[in-house]
Short mmCIF file of the C-alpha atoms (twelve columns), coordinates in Angstrom:
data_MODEL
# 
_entry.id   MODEL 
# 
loop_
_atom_site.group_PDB 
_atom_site.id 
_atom_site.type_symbol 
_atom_site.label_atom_id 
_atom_site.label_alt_id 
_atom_site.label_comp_id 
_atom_site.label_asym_id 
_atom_site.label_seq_id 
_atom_site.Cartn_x 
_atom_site.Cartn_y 
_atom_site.Cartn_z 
_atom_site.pdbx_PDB_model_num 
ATOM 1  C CA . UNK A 1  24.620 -133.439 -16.301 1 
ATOM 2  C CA . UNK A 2  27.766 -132.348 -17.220 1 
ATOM 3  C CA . UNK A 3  27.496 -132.398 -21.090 1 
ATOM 4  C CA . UNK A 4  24.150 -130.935 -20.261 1 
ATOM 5  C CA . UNK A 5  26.238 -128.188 -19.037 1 
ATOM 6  C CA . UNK A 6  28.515 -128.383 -21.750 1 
ATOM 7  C CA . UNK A 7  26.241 -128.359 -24.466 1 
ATOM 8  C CA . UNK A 8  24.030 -125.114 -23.186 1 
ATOM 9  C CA . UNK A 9  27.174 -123.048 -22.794 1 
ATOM 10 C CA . UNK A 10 27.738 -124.358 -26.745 1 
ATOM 11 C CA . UNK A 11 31.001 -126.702 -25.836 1 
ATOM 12 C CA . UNK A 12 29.645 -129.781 -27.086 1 
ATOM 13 C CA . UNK A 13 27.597 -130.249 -30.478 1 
ATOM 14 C CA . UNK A 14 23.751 -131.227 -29.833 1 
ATOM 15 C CA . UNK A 15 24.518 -134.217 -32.443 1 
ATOM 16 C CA . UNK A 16 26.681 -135.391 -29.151 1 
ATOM 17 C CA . UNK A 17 23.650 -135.515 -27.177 1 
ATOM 18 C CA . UNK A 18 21.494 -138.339 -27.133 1 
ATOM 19 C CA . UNK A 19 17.438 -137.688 -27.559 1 
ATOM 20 C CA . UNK A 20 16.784 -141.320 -25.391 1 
ATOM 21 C CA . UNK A 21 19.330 -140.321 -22.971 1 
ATOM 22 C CA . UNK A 22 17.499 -136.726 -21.631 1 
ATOM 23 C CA . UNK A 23 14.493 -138.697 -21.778 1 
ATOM 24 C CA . UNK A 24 15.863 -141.298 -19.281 1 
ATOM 25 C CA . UNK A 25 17.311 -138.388 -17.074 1 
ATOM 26 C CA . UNK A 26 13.963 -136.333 -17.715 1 
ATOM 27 C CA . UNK A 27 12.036 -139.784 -15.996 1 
ATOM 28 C CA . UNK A 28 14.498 -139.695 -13.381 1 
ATOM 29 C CA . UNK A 29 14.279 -136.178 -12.615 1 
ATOM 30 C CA . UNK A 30 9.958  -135.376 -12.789 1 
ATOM 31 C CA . UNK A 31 9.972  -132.567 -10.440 1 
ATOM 32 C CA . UNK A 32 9.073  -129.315 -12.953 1 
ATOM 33 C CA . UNK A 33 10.748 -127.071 -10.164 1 
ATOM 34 C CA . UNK A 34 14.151 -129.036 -9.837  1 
ATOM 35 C CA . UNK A 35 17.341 -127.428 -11.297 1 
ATOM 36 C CA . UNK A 36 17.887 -130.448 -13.094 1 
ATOM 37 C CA . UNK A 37 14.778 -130.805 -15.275 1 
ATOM 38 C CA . UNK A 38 14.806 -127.212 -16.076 1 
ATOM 39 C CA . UNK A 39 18.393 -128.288 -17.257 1 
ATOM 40 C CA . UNK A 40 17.101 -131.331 -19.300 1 
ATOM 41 C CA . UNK A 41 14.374 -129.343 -20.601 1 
ATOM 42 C CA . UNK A 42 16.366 -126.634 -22.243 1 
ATOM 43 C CA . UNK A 43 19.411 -129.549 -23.304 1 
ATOM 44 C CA . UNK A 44 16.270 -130.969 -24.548 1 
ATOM 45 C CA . UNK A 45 15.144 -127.925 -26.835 1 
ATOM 46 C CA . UNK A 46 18.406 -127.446 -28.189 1 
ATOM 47 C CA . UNK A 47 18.935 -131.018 -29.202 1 
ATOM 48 C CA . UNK A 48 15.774 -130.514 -30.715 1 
ATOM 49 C CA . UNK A 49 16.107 -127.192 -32.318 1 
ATOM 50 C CA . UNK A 50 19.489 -128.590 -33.844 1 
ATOM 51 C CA . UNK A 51 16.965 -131.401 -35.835 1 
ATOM 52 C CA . UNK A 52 14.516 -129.347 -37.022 1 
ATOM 53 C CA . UNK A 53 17.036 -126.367 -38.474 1 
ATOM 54 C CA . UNK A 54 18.421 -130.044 -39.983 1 
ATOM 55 C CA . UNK A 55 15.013 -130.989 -41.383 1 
ATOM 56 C CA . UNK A 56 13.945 -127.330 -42.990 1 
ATOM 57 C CA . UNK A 57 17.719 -127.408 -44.962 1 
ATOM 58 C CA . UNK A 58 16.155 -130.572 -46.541 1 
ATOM 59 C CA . UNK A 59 12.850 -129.165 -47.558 1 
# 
C-alpha cells in the first residue's frame, strides 16, 4: 500500500507499479467502500492512464 501511496502523490513512476499486483490486492480487498480499494482503484487508473498516453504516442 505504500507505493500505492507513493505513486498517487507522483513519488514513484506508474511503470514501477505492477498491473497483476493491484489486481491481487484489488481480490484481496472487494469491499467498494474500504479505504483500500478506493486506493487500488485510483493506483489502478493511473497505472492505466500511464499505458494508454503510451499507446496514443504510438499511433
Amino acid at each position: 500500500m505504500q507505493q500505492l501511496q507513493a505513486l498517487i502523490q507522483k513519488k514513484t513512476s506508474p511503470q514501477d507499479i505492477d498491473v497483476n499486483h493491484l489486481v491481487e490486492l484489488a481480490k484481496r480487498y472487494p469491499q467498494p467502500q474500504s479505504a483500500e480499494y478506493k486506493l487500488i482503484e485510483l493506483a489502478l487508473n493511473i497505472v492505466l492512464a500511464s499505458y494508454l498516453e503510451k499507446a496514443q504516442q504510438h499511433i
